[in-house]
Structures are given as C-alpha cells and as structure tokens.
N, C-alpha and C positions, 0 to 999 in steps of 0.2 A: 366713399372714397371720392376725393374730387383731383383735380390735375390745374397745371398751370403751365404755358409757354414758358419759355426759358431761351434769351438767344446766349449763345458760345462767343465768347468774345476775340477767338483763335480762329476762328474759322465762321463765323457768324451764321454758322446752322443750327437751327431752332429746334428746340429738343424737348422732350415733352418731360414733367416733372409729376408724381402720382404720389400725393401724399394720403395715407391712410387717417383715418377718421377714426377715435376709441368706439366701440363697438359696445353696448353698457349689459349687454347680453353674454359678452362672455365669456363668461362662467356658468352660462346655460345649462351646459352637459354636465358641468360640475354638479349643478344644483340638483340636478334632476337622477343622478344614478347616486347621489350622498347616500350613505346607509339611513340616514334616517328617514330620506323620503321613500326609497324604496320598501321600509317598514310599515308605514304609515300604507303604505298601497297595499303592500300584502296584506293587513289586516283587515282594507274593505271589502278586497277581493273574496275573504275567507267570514266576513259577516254576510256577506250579501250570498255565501257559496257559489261562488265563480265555476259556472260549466266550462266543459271541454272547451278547448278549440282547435284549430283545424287541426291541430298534432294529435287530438284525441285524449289529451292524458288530462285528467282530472287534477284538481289541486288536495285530493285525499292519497295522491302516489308523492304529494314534495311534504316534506318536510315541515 
C-alpha cells in the first residue's frame, strides 16, 4: 500500500490519499482450500499414514 499528500484546494488542508497495490497473492486462500489441492494432501497424508493429532482421532475414523 503506499500514500500520497494531497492539498484541498477549498480549504487547503492536506489530506492524506492510500492507494492500494494489487496483491498477486490473492487468491491464496482460493488456491490453497480448491478441492483439488485439498486432495492431493489427503492422499500424502494417507500414503505416508498420518498419526493422530492433538484431537486424537486418527485418519482411519475420516472417510
């Protein structure tokens, strides 16, 4: 994000202007919960037999 001064030409107080910057990330979250990546995970998880974790429950109780 970057900014730039700005004075008002009505009242010539200096105002601040915040122009946003495209961001090439995002669709991050998109990318990242898409069913196919989320497939592609469950199948290491389920080569490599993925233990418990702190909830306890094994990947032999999902589906």
């Amino acid at each position: 994000m970057s900014s730039h001064n700005t004075e008002n030409s009505n009242e010539g107080v200096n105002m601040r202007r915040v122009t946003e910057t495209p961001n090439p990330d995002g669709y991050l979250l998109e990318r990242i919960l898409s069913r196919e990546n989320m497939q592609q995970a469950w199948k290491r998880v389920k080569a490599n037999k993925g233990a418990p974790g702190v909830d306890k429950i094994s990947i032999e109780v999902c589906p």
